[in-house]
C-alpha positions as CSV (number, residue, x, y, z in Angstrom):
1,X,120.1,179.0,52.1
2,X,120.5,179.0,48.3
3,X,123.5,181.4,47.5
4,X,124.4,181.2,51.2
5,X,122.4,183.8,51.6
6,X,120.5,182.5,54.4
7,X,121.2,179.9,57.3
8,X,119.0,176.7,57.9
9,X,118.6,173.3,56.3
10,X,119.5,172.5,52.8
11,X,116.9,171.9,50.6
12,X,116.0,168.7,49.1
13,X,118.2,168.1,46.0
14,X,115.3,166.2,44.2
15,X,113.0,169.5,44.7
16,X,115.5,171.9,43.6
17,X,115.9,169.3,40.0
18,X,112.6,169.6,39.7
19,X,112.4,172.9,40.5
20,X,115.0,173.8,37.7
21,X,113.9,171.6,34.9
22,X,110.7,173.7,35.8
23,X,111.9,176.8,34.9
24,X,114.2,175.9,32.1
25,X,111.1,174.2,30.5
26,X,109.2,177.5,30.6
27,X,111.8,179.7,29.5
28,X,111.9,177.0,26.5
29,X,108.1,177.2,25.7
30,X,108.6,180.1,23.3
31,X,112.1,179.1,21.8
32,X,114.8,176.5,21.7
33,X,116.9,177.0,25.0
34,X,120.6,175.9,25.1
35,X,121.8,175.8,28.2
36,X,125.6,175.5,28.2
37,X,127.7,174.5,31.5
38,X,131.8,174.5,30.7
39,X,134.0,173.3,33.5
40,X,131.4,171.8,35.4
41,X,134.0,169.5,37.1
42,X,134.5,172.0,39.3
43,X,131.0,172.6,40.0
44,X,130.1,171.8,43.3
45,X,128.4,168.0,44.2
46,X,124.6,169.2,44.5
47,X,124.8,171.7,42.1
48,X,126.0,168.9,39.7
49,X,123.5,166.4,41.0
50,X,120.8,169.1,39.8
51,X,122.1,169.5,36.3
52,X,122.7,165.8,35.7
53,X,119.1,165.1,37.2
54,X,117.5,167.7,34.6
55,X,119.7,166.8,31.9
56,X,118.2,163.4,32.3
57,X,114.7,164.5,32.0
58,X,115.1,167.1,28.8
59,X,114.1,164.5,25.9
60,X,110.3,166.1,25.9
61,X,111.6,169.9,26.4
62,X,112.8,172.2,23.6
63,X,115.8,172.7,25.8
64,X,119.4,171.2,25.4
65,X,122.0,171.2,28.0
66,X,125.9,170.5,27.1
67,X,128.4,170.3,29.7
68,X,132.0,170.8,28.9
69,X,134.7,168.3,31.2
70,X,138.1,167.5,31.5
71,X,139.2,164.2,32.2
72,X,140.6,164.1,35.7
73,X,143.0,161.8,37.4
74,X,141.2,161.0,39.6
75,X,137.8,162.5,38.6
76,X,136.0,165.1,40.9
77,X,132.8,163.6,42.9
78,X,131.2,166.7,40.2
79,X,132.0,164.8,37.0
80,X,131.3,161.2,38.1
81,X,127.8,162.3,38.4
82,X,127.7,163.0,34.2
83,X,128.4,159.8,34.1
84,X,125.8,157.8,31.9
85,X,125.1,160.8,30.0
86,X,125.8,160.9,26.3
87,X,129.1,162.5,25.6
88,X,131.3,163.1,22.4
89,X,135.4,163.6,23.7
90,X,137.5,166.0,21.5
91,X,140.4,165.2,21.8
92,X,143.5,168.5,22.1
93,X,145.2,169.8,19.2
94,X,148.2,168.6,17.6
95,X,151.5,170.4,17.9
96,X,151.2,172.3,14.8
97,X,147.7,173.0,14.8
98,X,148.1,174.5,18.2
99,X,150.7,176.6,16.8
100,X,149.1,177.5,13.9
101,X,146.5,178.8,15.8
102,X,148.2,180.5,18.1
103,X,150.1,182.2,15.1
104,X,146.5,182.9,13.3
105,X,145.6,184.5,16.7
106,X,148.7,186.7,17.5
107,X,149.3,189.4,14.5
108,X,152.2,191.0,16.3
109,X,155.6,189.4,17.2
110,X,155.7,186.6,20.1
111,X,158.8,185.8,21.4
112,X,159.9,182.4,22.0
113,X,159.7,181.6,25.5
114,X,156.4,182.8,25.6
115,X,154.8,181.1,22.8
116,X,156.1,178.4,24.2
117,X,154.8,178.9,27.6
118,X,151.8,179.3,26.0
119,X,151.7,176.3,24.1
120,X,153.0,174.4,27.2
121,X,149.7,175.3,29.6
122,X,147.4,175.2,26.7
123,X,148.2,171.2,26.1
124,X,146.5,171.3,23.4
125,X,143.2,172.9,24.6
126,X,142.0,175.4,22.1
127,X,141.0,178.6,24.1
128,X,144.2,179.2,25.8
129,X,145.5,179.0,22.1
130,X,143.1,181.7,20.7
131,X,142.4,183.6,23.4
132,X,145.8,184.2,26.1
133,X,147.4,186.6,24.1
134,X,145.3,189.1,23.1
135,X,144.1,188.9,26.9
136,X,147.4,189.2,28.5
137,X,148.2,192.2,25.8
138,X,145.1,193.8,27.0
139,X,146.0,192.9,31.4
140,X,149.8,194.6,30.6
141,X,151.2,191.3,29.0
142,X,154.1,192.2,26.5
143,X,156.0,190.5,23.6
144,X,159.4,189.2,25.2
145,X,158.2,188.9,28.5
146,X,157.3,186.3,30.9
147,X,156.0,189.2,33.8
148,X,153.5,191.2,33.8
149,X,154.2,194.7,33.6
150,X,152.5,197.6,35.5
């Protein structure tokens, strides 16, 4: 059943919380455990029900959970159930910064249109910012071009 591995009935959701803030308790017994969860608005509902039902229970463990989420219009079923949880929102970079960092990022030439493009998708989000071009570069992305090359 778990990992669709197996047919039959679902577990119960509450046993499988407890059964996870079992094990992330003992693998915190020796050291401080983060657990981290980005995009977990697209996690599915009872895998999210789980997290959010440990993640209320953590305050005696040595274990810390942080969930990364984007607000949604409307929000996913996923996220609602974070809701109650302590949260801090960053809020995107501004223009410049984002092209700063995009410039700090990219040592080589950019052209235009796709710095732009770039900047565009990123909305201010700081990963696609550091990160895109030296991926594309690396998956056959090139300066001056908005395809992929092969």
């Amino acid at each position: 059943m778990a990992f669709g591995q197996r047919t039959g009935e679902a577990p119960d959701p509450f046993l499988v919380g407890v059964a996870t803030l079992g094990l992330l308790a003992e693998a915190a017994e020796d050291e401080p455990l983060l657990c981290l969860v980005d995009d977990a608005h697209w996690l599915d509902l009872v895998s999210a029900q789980v997290f959010a039902f440990v993640a209320r229970r953590v305050q005696a463990e040595r274990l810390v959970l942080v969930f990364g989420l984007r607000d949604q219009v409307p929000a996913s079923e996923a996220a609602k159930v974070f809701a109650g949880l302590p949260e801090l929102r960053l809020a995107g970079l501004a223009d410049a910064d984002a092209r700063a960092l995009l410039a700090s990022a990219v040592r080589t030439p950019l052209d235009d249109r796709v710095r732009e493009r770039i900047l565009a998708e990123a909305r201010g989000t700081r990963w696609p910012c550091w990160s895109c071009p030296g991926r594309r570069r690396r998956r056959g992305w090139r300066a001056g071009s908005a395809r992929r090359t092969r």
